[in-house]
C-alpha positions as CSV (number, residue, x, y, z in Angstrom):
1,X,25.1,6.5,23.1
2,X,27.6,4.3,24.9
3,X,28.7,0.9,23.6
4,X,27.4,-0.2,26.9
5,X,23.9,1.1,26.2
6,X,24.1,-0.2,22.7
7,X,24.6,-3.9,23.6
8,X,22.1,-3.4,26.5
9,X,19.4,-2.2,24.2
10,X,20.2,-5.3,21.7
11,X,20.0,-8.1,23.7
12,X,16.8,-6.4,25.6
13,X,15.4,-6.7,22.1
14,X,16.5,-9.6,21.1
15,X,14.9,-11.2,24.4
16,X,11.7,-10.2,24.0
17,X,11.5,-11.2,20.0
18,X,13.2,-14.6,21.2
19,X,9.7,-14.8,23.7
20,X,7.1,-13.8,21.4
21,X,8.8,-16.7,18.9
22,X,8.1,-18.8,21.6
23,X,4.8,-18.0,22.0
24,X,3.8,-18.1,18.2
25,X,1.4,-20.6,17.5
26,X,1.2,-21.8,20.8
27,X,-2.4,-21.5,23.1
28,X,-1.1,-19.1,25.5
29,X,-1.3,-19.6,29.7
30,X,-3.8,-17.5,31.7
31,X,-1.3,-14.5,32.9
32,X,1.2,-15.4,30.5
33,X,-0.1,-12.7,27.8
34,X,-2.8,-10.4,27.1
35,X,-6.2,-11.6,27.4
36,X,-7.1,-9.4,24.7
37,X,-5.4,-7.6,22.1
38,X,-7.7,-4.9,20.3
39,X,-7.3,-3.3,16.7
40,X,-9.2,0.0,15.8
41,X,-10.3,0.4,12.2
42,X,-11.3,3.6,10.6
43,X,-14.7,2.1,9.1
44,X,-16.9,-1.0,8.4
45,X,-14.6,-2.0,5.3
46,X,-11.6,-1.7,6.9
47,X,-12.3,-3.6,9.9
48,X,-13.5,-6.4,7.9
49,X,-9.7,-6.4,6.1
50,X,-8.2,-6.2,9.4
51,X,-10.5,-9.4,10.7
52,X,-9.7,-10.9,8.0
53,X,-6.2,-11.0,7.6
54,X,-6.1,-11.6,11.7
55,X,-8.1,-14.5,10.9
56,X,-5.7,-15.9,7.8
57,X,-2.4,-14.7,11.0
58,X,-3.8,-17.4,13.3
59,X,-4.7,-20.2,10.7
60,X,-1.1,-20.2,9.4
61,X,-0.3,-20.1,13.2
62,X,1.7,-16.8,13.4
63,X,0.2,-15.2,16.6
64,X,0.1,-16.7,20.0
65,X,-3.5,-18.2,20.2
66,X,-6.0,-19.0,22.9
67,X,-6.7,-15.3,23.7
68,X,-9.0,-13.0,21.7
69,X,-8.5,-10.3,19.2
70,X,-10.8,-7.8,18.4
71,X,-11.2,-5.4,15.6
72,X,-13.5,-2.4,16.4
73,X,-14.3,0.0,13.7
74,X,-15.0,4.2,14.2
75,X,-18.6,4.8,14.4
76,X,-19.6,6.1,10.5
77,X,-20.0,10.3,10.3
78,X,-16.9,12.3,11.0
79,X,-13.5,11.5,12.3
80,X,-13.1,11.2,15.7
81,X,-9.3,10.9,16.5
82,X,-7.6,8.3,18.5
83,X,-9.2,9.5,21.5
84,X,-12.4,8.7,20.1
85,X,-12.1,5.5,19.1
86,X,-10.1,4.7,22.9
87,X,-13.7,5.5,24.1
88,X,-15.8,4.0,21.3
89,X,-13.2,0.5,21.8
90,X,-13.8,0.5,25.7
91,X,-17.7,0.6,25.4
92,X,-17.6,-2.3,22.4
93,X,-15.2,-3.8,25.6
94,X,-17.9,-3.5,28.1
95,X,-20.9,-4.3,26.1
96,X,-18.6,-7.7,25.5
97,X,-17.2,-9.1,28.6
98,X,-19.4,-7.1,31.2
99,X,-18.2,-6.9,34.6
100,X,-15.7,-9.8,33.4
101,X,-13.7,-7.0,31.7
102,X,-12.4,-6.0,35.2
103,X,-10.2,-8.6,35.4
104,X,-8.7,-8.7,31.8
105,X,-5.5,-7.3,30.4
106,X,-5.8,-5.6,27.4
107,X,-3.9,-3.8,24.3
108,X,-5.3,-1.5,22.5
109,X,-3.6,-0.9,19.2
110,X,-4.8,2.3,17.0
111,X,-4.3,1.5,13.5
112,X,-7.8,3.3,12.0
113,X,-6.6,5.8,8.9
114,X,-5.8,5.5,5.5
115,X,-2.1,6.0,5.7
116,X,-1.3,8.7,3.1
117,X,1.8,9.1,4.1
118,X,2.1,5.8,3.9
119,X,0.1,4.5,0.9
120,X,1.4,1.1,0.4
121,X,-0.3,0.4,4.4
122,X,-3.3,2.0,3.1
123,X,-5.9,-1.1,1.5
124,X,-4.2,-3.4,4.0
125,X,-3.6,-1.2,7.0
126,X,-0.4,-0.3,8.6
127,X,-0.9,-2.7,11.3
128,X,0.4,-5.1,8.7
129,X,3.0,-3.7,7.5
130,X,5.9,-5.5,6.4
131,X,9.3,-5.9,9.0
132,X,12.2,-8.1,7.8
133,X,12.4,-10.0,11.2
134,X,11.1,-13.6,11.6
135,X,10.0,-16.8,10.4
136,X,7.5,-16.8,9.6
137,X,7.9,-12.9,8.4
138,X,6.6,-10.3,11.0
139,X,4.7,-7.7,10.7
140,X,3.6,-4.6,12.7
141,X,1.4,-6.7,14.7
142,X,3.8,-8.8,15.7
143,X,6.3,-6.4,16.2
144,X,4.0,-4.5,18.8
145,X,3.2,-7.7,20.8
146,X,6.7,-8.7,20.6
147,X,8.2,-5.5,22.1
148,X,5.5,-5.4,25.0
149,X,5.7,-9.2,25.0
150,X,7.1,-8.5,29.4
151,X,3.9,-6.0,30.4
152,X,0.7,-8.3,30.8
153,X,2.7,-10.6,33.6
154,X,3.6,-6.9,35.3
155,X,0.8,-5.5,34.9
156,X,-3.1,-5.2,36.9
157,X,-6.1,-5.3,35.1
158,X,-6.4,-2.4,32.6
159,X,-5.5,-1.1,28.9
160,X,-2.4,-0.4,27.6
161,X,-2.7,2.2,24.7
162,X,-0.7,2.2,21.4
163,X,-0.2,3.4,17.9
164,X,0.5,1.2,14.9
165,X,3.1,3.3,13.4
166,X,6.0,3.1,15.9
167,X,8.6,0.9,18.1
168,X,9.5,1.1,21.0
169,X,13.0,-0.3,22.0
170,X,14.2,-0.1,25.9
171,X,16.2,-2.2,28.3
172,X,15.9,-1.8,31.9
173,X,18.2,-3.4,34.9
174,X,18.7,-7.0,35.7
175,X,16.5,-6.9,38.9
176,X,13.5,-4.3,37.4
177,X,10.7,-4.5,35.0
178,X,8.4,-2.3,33.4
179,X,5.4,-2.3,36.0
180,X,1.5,-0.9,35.2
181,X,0.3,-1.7,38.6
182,X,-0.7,1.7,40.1
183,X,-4.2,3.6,40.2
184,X,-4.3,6.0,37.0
185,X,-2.6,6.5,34.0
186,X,0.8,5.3,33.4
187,X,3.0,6.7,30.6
188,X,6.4,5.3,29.3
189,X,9.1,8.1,28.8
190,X,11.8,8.0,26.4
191,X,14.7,11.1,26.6
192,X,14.6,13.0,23.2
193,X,16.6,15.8,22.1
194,X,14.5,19.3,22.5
195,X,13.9,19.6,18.9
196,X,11.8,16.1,18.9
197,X,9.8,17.6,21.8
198,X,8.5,20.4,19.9
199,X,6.3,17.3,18.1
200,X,5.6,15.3,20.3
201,X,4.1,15.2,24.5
202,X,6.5,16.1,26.8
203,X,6.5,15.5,30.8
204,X,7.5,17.8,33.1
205,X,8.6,15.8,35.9
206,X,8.5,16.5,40.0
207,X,12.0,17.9,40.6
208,X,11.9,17.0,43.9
209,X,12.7,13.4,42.7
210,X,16.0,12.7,42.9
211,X,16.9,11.1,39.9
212,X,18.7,7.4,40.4
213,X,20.4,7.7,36.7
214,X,19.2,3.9,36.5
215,X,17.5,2.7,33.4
216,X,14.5,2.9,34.2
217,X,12.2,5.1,37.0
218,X,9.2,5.3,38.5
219,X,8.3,9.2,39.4
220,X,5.6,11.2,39.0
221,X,4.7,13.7,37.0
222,X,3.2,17.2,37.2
223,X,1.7,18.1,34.0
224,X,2.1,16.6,30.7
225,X,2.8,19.3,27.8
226,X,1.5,18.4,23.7
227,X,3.5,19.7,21.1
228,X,5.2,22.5,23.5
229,X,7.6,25.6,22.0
230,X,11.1,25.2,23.0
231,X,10.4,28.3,25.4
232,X,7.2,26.8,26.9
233,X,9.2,23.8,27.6
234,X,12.2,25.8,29.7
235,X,9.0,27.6,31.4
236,X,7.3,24.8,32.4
237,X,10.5,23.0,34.0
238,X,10.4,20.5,31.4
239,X,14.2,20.3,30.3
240,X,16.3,18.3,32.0
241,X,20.3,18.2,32.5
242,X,22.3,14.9,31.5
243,X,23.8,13.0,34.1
244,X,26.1,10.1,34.1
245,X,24.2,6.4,33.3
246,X,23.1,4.7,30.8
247,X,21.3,7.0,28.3
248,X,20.4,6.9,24.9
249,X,20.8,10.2,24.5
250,X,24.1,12.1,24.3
251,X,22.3,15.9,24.3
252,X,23.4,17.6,27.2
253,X,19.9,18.9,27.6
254,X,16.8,16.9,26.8
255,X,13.0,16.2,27.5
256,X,11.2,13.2,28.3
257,X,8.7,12.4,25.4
258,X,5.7,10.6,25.2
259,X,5.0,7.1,23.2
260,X,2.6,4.3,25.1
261,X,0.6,4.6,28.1
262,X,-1.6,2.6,30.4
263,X,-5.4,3.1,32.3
264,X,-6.3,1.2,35.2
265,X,-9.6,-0.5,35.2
266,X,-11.3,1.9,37.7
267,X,-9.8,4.6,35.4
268,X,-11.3,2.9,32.0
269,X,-14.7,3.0,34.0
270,X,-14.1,6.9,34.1
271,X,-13.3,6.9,30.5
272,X,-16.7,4.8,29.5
273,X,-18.6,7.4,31.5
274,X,-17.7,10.2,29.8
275,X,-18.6,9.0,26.6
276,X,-22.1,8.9,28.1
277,X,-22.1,12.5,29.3
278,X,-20.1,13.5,26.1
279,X,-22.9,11.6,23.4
280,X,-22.1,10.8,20.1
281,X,-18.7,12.4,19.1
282,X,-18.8,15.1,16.4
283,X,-15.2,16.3,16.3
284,X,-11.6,14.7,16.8
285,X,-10.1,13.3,19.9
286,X,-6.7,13.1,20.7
287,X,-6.2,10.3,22.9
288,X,-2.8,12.2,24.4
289,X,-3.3,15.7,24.0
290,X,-6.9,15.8,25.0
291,X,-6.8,13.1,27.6
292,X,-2.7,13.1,29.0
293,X,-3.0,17.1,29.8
294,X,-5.8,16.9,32.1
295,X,-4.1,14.7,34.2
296,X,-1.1,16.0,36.8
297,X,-1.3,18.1,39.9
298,X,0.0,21.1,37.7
299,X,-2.6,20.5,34.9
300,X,-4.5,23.9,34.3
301,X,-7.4,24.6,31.9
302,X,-5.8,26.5,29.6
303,X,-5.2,24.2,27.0
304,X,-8.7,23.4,26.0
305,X,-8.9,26.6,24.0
306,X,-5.5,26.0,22.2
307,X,-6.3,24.6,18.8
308,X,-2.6,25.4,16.9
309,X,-2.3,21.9,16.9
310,X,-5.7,20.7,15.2
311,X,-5.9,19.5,12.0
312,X,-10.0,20.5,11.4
313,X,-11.1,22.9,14.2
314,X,-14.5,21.7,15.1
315,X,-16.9,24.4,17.3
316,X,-17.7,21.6,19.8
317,X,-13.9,20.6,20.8
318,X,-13.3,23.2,23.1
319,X,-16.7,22.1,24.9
320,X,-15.8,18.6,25.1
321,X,-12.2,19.3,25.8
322,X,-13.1,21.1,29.2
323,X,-15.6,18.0,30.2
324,X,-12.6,15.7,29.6
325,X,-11.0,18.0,31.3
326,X,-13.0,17.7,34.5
327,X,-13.6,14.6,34.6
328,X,-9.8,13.7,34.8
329,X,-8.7,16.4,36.7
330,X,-7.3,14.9,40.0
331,X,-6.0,11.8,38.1
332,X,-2.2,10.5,38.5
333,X,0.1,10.5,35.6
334,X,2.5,7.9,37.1
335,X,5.7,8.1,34.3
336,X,8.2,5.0,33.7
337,X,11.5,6.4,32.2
338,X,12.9,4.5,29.8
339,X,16.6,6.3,30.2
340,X,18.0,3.3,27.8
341,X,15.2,3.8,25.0
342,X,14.7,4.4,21.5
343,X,11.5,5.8,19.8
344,X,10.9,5.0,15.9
345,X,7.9,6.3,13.9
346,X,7.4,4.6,10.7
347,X,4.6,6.4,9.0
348,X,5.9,8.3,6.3
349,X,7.6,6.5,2.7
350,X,10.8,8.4,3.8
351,X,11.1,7.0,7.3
352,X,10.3,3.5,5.7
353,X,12.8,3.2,3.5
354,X,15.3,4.9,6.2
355,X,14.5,2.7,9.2
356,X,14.1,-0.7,7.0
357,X,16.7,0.1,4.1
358,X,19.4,2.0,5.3
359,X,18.9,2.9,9.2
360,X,22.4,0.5,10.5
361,X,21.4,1.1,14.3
362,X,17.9,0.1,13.8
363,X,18.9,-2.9,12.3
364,X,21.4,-4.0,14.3
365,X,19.0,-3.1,17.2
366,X,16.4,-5.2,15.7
367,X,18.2,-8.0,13.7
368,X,16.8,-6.9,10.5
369,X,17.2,-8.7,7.5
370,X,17.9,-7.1,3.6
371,X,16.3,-10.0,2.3
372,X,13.3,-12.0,4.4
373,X,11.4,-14.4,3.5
374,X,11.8,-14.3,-0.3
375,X,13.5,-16.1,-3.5
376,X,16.7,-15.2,-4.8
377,X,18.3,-11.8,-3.2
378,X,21.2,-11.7,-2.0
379,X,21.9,-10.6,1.7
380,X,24.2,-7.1,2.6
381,X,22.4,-5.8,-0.5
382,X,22.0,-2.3,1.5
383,X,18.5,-2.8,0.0
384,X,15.2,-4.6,1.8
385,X,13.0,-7.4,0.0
386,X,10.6,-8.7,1.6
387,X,7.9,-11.5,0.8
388,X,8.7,-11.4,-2.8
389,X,9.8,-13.9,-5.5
390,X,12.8,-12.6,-7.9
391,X,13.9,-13.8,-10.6
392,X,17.6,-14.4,-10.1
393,X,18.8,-12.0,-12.7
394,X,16.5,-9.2,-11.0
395,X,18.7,-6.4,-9.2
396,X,17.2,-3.9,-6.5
397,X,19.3,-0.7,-6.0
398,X,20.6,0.2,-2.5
399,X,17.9,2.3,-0.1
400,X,14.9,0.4,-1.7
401,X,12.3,-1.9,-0.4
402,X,10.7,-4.5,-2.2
403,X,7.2,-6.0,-0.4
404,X,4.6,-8.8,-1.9
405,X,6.1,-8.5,-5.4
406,X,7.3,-10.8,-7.9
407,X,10.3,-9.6,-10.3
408,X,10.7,-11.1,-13.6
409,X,13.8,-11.4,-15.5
410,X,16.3,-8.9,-16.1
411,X,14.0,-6.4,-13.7
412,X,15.4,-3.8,-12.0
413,X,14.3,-1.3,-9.2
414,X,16.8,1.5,-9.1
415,X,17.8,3.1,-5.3
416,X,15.3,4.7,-3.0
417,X,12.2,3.4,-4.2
418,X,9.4,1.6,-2.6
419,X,7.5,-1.4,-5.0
420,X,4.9,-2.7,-3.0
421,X,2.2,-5.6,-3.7
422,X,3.5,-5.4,-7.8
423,X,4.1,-7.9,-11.0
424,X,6.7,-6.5,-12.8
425,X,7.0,-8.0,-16.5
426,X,10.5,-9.4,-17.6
427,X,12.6,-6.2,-18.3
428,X,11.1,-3.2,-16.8
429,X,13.3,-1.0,-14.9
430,X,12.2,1.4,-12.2
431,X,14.0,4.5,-12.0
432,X,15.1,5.7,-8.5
433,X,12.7,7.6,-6.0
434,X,9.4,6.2,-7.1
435,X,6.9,4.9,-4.9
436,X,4.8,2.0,-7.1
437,X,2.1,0.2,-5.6
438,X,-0.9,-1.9,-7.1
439,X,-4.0,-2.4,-5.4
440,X,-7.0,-5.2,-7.2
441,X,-10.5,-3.6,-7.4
442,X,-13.8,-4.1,-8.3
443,X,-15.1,-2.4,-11.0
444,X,-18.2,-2.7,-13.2
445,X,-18.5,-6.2,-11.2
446,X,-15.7,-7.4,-12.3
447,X,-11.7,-7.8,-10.6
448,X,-9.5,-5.9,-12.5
449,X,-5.7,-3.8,-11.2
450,X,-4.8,-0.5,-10.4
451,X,-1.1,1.0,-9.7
452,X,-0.3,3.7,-8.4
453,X,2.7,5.7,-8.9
454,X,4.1,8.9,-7.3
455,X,7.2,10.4,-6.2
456,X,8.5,9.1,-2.4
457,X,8.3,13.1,-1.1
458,X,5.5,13.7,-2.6
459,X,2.9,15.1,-0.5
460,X,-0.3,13.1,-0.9
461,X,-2.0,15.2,1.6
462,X,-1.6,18.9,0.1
463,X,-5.1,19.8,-1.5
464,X,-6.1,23.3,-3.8
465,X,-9.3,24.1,-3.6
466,X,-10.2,23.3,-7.1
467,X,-8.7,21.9,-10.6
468,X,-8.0,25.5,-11.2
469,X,-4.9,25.2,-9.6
470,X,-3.5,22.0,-9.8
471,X,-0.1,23.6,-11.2
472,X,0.6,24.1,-7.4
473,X,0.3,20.7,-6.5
474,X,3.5,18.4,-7.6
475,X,4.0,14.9,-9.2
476,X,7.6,13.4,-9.5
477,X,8.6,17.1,-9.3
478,X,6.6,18.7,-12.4
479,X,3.3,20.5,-12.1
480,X,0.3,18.1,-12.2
481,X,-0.8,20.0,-15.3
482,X,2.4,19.7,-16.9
483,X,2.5,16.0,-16.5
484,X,-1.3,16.3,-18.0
485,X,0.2,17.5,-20.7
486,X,2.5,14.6,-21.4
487,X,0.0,12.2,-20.9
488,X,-2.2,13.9,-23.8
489,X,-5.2,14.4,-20.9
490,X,-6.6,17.8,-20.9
491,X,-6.3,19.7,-17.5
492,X,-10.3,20.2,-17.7
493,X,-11.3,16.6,-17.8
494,X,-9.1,15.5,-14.8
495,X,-11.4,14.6,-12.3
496,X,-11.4,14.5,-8.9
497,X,-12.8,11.5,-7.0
498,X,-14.6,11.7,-3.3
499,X,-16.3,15.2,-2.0
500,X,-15.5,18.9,-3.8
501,X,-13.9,20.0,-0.7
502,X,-10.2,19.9,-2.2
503,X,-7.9,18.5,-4.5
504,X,-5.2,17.0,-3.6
505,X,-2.5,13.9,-5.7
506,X,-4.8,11.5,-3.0
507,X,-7.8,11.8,-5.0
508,X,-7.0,12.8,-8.5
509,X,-8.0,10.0,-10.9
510,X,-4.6,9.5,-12.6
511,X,-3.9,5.9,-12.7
512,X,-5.1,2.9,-15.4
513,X,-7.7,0.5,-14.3
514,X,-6.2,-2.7,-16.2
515,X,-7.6,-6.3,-16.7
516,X,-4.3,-8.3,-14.9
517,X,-1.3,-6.7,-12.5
518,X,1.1,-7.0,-14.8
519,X,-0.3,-4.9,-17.4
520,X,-1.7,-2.4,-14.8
521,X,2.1,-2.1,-13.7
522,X,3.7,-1.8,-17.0
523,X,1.3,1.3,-18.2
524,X,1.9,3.3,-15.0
525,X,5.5,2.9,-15.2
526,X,5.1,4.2,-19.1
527,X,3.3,6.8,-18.0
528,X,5.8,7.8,-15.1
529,X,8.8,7.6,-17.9
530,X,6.7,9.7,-20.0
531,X,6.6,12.3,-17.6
532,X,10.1,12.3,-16.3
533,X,11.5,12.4,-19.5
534,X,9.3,15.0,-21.1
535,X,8.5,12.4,-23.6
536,X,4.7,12.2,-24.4
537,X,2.6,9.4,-24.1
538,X,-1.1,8.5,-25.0
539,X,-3.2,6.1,-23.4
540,X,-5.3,3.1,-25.0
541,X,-8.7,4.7,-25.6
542,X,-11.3,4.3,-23.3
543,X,-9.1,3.3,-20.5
544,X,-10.5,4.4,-17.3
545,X,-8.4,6.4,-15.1
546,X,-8.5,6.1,-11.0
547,X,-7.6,8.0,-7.9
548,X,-6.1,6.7,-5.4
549,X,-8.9,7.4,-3.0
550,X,-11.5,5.8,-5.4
551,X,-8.9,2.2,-5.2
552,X,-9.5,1.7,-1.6
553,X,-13.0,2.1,-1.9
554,X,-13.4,-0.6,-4.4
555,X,-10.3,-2.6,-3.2
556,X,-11.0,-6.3,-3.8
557,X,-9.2,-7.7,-0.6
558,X,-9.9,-11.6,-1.3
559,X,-7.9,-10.3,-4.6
560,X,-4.7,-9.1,-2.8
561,X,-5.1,-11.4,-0.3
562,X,-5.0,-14.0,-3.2
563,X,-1.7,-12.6,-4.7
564,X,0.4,-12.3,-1.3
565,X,-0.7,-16.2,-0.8
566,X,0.7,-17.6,-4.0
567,X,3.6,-15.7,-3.2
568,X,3.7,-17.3,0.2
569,X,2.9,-20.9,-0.9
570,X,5.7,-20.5,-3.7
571,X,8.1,-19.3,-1.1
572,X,7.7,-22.1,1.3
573,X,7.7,-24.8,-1.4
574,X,10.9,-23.7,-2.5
575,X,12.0,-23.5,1.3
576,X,10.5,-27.4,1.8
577,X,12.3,-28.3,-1.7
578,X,15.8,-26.7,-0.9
579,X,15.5,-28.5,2.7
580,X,15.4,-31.9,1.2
């Protein structure tokens, strides 16, 4: 990427958070933002966390106000993908604002899921997610509105569609701007080396364009491809040559990938009436692969029977599929290319700590902080703490991030770890490439604290089919049984919370439930030393042990929510007091 590019792309950036600061706490203009920004939740509970914290955003004044947010949960049963909750959010649109909703601008954010990739975003939601930007200190949210903070004054009445989970950066020319304005679907387009396409959507562009090497263009676009093979993506025309101009991208051969995307109103009407023919959804949706490769004069069938890509084949999909597929065939995918762009996914631990911790284009890009909004760390640490009071004789290793703690003294968090929403006692030491996160819960009617305590690669998600083989699934790098073992638990009274339809690190019931946080912290870091050491370790009798899993569904949010504001009102005092 040119130096050119590079400086373009910054100050872009840097424009657009300099607007949304502008707008923060301010009643917005009619046309000057969206009318409505929309939130999808996975369920009931979590949509009440999400309104809630939304709520607590626009007392402290940290959103632009005098427009509406909305939170619309998944309907209860099975999952029903992204796509599904795009149709489910549209009707809750329509039964609210009628034939008004015409004329309204709306974002539509997906942030429904329990994160496990994640699991510091999962009580919370990773719509809230921490970024070391602002004051006061963004997050997701913010971020999202802030880097789309140009589209609702170019743009005719319609919904954008987004995930929570990624950013977007792009610059375009001094005389254009990013316009949704024309009947269909329009998609932004970011270049990506072949390798990236492979995971993502990929365009296959008219070739009869002629390409303008500009920063940005408006063509159209044949088909649109979902997690293509390298070969199916030379086949289909897909690959493109680089030419001279400002790109991001130095490959001499790339693809255009997928990220955002917009429906016009008359094309949201479609959408609303095929979840009437369709009925209640019994399978997942994917709101690009499902609904993005029906669209395009070169879209074909096909497709609907391809389920490589599934997670949990349902019988139904390939049914539903091939409606969706009708309905939308004959649509235009009008594609914006973003030749000056950059595309960041931030749901793993791994790409957390990268992007926030150690990623130096990202956060010169950005203007990221090491330390925001928190007491005593020092800046250029090559570490990030965020919203978190330290004692100053803490340390925090390079590659970390610290979020909603507090640090006593003489604490330490060693490099590549993630402490999230923790009290850590005077004196403790965290050793390096732990993931440490406390959640509050109710339990026997009563608030008590959970933390939870795993390796940053290891994989949540894997699952045996019962206890009988838990040696194959892997804490801190040992065998689950083997860290049993050292914990004096017997491998046949580990039990496994939620359904018996696997076992996975997600819903073992490991972790202490404790009366206070700090505690709670202190005898999951014991038993974590215990098992990297080989050392044994025997808890206090009777202590109950939770998953995971079992924490979110007896999170006490007014709890957390508690916590983070103490370490807010202690933050700002000491802000007020230093000011003086």
């Amino acid at each position: 990427m040119s130096q050119e590019c590079v400086i373009k792309l910054q100050l872009a950036t840097r424009e657009k958070i300099r607007k949304l600061n502008s707008l923060r706490a301010g009643e917005v203009q009619p046309g000057e933002f969206w009318d409505v920004v929309v939130v999808t939740a996975a369920d009931e509970n979590q949509r009440e966390a999400y309104e809630l914290q939304i709520r607590e955003k626009a007392d402290r004044r940290e959103l632009p106000l005098g427009l509406h947010y909305k939170v619309f949960s998944d309907p209860p049963g099975c999952k029903i993908g992204n796509g599904g909750s795009t149709l489910y959010a549209l009707q809750q649109l329509n039964e609210i604002y009628g034939k008004t909703l015409g004329k309204l601008r709306v974002i539509l954010i997906h942030a429904g899921g329990f994160s496990q990739r994640l699991p510091s975003a999962s009580a919370l939601g990773k719509i809230f997610t921490a970024v070391p930007l602002g004051d006061p200190l963004y997050q997701m949210l913010e971020l999202k509105l802030a880097l789309y903070v140009d589209f609702p004054s170019h743009m005719k009445p319609g919904v954008l569609v987004t995930c929570a989970d990624d950013i977007e950066l792009y610059s375009t020319g001094d005389d254009e701007s990013v316009r949704f304005d024309k009947p269909g679907f329009t998609a932004l387009a970011h270049p990506s080396p072949l390798s990236i396409g492979t995971t993502h959507g990929v365009f296959v562009l008219d070739s009869n364009k002629k390409s303008t090497n500009s920063e940005m263009e408006n063509v159209s676009c044949l088909r649109f491809l979902h997690k293509p093979s390298i070969d199916t993506m030379r086949n289909s025309g897909a690959v493109c040559k680089r030419q001279s101009g400002c790109f991001s991208l130095s490959d001499a051969e790339f693809v255009y990938t997928d990220s955002t995307y917009y429906v016009d109103f008359d094309t949201a009407k479609s959408l609303l009436n095929l979840l009437k023919e369709l009925g209640p959804l019994d399978c997942e949706v994917d709101a690009y692969g499902d609904f993005l490769q029906a669209l395009g004069p070169g879209a074909t069938i096909d497709y609907t029977s391809n389920t490589a890509n599934v997670t949990k084949e349902e019988s139904s999909l390939v049914g539903i599929r091939q409606k969706i597929f009708h309905l939308l065939k004959g649509t235009p995918l009008n594609v914006i290319l973003l030749n000056n762009s950059k595309f960041y996914h931030i749901g793993t631990t791994s790409e957390y700590l990268f992007h926030l911790a150690e990623d130096a284009a990202l956060r010169s890009e950005l203007g990221l902080l090491s330390s925001a909004f928190s007491l005593n760390m020092n800046e250029n640490s090559g570490c990030c703490v965020m919203y978190s009071v330290l004692d100053p004789s803490c340390s925090v290793g390079a590659g970390s991030v610290v979020e909603y703690s507090r640090l006593g003294p003489g604490a330490s968090v060693d490099g590549g770890c993630i402490v999230s929403s923790c009290w850590v006692s005077a004196g403790l030491s965290v050793p390096e490439g732990v993931f440490m996160h406390s959640l509050c819960v109710n339990y026997k009617l009563q608030t008590r604290f959970v933390t939870v305590v795993f390796g940053i690669n290891d994989d949540l998600k894997r699952s045996v089919e019962a206890p009988a083989y838990m040696e194959e699934l892997n804490l801190f790098g040992f065998s689950l049984a083997e860290c049993l073992s050292r914990w004096g638990l017997k491998s046949e009274v580990l039990r496994f919370s939620g359904d018996a339809s696997g076992c996975s690190l997600w819903n073992a019931c490991l972790f202490p439930v404790c009366p206070d946080q700090q505690s709670s912290f202190s005898l999951s870091l014991e038993m974590l030393q215990a098992a990297l050491s080989g050392s044994t370790f025997t808890l206090p009798k009777d202590t109950t042990l939770m998953s995971m899993q079992e924490s979110l569904q007896c999170k006490n949010l007014e709890g957390m929510l508690k916590f983070r504001k103490g370490l807010y009102e202690d933050i700002t005092q000491r802000k007020i007091n230093n000011q003086r």
